[in-house]
C-alpha positions in Angstrom: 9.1 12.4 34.8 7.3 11.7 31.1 4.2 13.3 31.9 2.2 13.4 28.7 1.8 17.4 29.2 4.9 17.8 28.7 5.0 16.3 25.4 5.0 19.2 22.6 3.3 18.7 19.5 3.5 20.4 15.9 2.0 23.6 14.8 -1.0 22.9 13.0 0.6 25.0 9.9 3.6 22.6 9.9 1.8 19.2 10.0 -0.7 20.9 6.8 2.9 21.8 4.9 3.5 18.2 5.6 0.7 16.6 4.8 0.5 18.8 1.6 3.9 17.6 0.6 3.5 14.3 1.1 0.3 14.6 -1.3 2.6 16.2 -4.0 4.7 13.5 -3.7 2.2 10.7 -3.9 0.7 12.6 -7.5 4.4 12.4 -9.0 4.7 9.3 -7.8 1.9 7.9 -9.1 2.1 10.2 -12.4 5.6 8.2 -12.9 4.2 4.4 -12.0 0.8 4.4 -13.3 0.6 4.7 -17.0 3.8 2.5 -17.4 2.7 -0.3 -15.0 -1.0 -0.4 -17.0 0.8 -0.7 -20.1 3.5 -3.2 -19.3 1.2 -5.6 -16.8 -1.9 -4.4 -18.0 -3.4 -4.1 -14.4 -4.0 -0.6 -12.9 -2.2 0.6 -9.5 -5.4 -0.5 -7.3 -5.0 -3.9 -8.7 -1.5 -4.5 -8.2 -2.1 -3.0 -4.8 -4.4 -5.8 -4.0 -1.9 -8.6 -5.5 0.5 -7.4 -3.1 -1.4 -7.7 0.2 -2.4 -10.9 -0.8 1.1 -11.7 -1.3 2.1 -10.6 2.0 -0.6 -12.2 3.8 -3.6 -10.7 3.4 -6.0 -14.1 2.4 -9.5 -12.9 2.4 -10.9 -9.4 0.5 -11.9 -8.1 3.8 -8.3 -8.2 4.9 -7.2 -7.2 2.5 -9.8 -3.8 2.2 -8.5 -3.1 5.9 -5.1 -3.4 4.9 -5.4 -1.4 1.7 -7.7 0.8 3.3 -10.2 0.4 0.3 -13.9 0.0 0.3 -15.1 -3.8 0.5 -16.8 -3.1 -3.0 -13.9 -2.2 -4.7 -11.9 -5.2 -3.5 -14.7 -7.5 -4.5 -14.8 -6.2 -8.0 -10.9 -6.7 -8.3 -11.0 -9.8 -6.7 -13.3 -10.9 -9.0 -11.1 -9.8 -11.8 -8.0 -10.9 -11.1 -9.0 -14.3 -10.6 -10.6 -14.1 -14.1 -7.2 -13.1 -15.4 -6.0 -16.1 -13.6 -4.1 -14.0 -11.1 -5.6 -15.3 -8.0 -8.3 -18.0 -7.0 -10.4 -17.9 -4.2 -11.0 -21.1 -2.1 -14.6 -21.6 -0.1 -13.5 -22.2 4.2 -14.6 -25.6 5.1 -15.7 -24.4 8.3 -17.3 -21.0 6.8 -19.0 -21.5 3.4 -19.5 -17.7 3.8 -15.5 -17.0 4.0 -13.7 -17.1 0.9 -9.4 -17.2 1.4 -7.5 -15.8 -1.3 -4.3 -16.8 -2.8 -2.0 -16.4 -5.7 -2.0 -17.9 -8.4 1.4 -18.9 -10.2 0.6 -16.5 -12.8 -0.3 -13.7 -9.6 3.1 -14.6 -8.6 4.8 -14.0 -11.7 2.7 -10.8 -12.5 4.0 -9.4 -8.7 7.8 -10.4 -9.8 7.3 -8.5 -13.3 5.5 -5.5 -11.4 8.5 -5.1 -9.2 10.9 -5.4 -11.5 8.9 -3.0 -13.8 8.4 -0.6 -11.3 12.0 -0.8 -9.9 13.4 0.1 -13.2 11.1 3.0 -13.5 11.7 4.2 -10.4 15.4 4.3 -11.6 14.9 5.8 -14.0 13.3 8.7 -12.7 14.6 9.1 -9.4 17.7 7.4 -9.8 19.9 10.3 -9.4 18.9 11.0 -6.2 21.9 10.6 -3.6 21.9 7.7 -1.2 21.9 9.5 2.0 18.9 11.5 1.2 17.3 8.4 0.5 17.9 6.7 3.3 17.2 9.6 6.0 13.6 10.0 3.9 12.7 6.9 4.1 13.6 6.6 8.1 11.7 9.6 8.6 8.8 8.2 6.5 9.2 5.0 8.6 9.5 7.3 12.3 6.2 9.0 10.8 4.2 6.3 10.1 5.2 4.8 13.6 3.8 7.8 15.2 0.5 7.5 13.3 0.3 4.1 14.1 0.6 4.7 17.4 -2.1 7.1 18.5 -5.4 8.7 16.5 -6.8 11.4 17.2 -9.2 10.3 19.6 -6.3 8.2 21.5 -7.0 4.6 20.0 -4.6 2.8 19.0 -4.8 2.5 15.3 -3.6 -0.8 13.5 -2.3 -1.4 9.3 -2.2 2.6 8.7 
């Protein structure tokens, strides 16, 4: 019988080692990306961020604030711009003048192919040496993790684009 009281859950030490690791990790990653991708694209991490959730779907700045989990404010200033740079245009919903869709521009597109290739060279270059396997079982880990948080909050509903 899977009785949910008999489901054990981690010691609060060991999910605070985790979560502090996972927040080293993040700084050294970002330490590593950051200044190179500025320099190279000329667009900061936040903005490349938001090319890539419009990219993958995300077509209006409130989507892609929830997805990004960044304040409606922020996106709108980005938003704003990247379609000066000529990165992204926004196009007014016939059937909601209030509802602006996003989408990329060629230029947005080419700017997301450089970033990637940009940022997989660096990551190369850096981490590179890292073996395969160790890789791999991180990133299913990662992948089992964010499942897990995807799953259930705290209060017990379900929580959606962690």
């Amino acid at each position: 019988m899977n009785d949910s009281s008999s489901l054990s859950t981690s010691p609060p030490d060991e999910v605070y080692a985790l979560v502090r690791a996972v927040l080293r990790l993040s700084r050294r990653f970002h330490q590593v990306l950051d200044d190179p991708l500025e320099r190279s694209l000329g667009l900061n991490t936040k903005e490349l961020v938001v090319l890539a959730a419009i990219m993958d779907g995300a077509d209006t700045p409130s989507a892609v604030a929830e997805r990004q989990r960044l304040p409606a404010p922020t996106v709108t200033r980005m938003v704003t711009k990247l379609a000066g740079l000529g990165l992204l245009e926004r196009v007014t919903d016939p059937s909601d003048l209030r509802r602006q869709h996003l989408r990329l521009t060629a230029e947005g597109e080419a700017t997301r192919a450089r970033t990637r290739s940009t940022a997989q060279d660096i990551v190369q270059a850096h981490f590179g040496h890292l073996p395969v396997d160790r890789v791999q079982a991180a990133q299913a880990a990662l992948d089992a993790l964010e499942a897990a948080l995807i799953t259930q909050t705290p209060e017990g509903n379900p929580e959606v684009n962690v």
